[in-house]
C-alpha positions as MATLAB code, in Angstrom:
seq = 'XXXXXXXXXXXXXXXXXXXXXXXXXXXXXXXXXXXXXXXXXXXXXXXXXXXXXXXXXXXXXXXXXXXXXXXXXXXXXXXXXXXXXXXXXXXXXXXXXXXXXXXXXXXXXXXXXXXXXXXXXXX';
ca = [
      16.214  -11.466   -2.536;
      15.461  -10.498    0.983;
      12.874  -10.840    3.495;
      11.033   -7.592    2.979;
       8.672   -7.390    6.329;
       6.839   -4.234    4.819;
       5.622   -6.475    1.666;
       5.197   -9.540    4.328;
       2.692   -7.206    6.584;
       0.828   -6.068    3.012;
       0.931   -9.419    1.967;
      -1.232  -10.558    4.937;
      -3.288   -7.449    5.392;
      -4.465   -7.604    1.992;
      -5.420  -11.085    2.201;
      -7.463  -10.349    5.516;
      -9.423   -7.738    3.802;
     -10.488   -9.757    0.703;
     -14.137   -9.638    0.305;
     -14.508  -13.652   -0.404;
     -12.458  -16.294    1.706;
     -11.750  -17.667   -2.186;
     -10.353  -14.253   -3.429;
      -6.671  -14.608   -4.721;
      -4.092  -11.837   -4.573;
      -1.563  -11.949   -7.573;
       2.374  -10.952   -6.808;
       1.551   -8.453  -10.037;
      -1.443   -6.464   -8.022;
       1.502   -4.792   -5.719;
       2.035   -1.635   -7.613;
       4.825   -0.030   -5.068;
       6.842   -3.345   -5.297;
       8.604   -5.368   -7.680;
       6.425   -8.226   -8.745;
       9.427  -10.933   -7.915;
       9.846   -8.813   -4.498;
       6.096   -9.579   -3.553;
       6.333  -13.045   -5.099;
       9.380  -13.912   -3.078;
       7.836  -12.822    0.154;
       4.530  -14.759   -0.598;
       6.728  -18.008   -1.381;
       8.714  -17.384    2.161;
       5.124  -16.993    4.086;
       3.386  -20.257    2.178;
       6.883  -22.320    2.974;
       6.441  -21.031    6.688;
       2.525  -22.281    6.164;
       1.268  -18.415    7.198;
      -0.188  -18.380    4.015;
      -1.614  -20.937    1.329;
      -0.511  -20.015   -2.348;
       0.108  -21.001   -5.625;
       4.058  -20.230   -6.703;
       4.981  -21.083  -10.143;
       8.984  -21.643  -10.916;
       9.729  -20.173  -14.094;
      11.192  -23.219  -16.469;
      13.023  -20.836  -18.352;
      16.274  -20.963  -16.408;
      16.217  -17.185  -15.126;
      15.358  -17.514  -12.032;
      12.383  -15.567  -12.004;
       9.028  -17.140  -10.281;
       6.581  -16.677  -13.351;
       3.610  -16.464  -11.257;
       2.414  -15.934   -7.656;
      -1.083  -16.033   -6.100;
      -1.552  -15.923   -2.362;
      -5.187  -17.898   -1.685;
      -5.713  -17.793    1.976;
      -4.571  -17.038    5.151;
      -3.724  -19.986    7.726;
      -4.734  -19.704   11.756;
      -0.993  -19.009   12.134;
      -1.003  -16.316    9.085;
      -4.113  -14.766   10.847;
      -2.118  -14.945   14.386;
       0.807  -13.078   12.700;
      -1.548  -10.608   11.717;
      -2.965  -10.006   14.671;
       0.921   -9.355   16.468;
       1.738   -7.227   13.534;
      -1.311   -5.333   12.248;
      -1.736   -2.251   14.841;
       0.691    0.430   13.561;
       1.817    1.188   17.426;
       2.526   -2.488   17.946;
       4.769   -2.471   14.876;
       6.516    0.544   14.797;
       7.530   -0.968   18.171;
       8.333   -4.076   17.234;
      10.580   -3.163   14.416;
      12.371   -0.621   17.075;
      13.327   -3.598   19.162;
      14.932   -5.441   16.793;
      16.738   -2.158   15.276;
      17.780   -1.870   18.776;
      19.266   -4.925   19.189;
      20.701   -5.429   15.904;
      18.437   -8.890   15.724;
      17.311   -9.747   12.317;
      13.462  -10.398   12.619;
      12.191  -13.882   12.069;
       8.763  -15.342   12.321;
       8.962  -16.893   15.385;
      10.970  -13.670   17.115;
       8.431  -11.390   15.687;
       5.480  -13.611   17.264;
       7.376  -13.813   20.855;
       8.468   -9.905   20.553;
       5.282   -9.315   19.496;
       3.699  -10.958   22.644;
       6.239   -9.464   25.228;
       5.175   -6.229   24.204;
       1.139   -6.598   24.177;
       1.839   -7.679   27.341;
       3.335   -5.010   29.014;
       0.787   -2.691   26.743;
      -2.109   -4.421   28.956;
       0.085   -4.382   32.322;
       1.109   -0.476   32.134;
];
């Protein structure tokens, strides 16, 4: 499995724009993705602590996560967000790391992220 930043970004939006603070989001409700694609990503944001959830191991030995729900975002899930939510701000973060051949991370997302808000508001 990979780190699919497309599901990660979903992952979080979705979870911002529940109705309830309490409202759960299953890895099955992703209809474009493979459920173990979404549940993957939701286990790799909750280890990271962007997100609280619920991930089930499957016990039968396949290797499969039987069950995912994402619960909450943390203050750093919702700071994430807030680097990676405006389209303009993403397409250009994703350029700079294509540019660089960088694979993203978390952290170089956030500080990429920042560098280029900033020169947004300096320009």
């Amino acid at each position: 499995m990979i780190k699919n930043w497309t599901i990660i970004r979903d992952i979080l939006l979705r979870l911002e724009a529940t109705s309830t603070p309490n409202t759960a989001l299953n890895a099955n409700q992703f209809a474009e993705y493979s459920e173990q694609e979404v549940a993957y990503n939701m286990r790799l944001l909750s280890e990271a602590g962007y997100i609280k959830a619920n991930i089930l191991e499957s016990k039968s030995g396949d290797g499969h996560i039987a069950a995912a729900l994402a619960r909450s975002l943390t203050n750093a899930g919702h700071d994430l967000l807030d680097t990676i939510r405006n389209d303009t701000m993403w397409v250009k973060i994703q350029d700079t790391f294509k540019s660089k051949g960088i694979d993203m991370t978390f952290d170089l997302v956030i500080t990429a992220g920042k560098k280029i808000a900033e020169s947004f508001l300096l320009s």
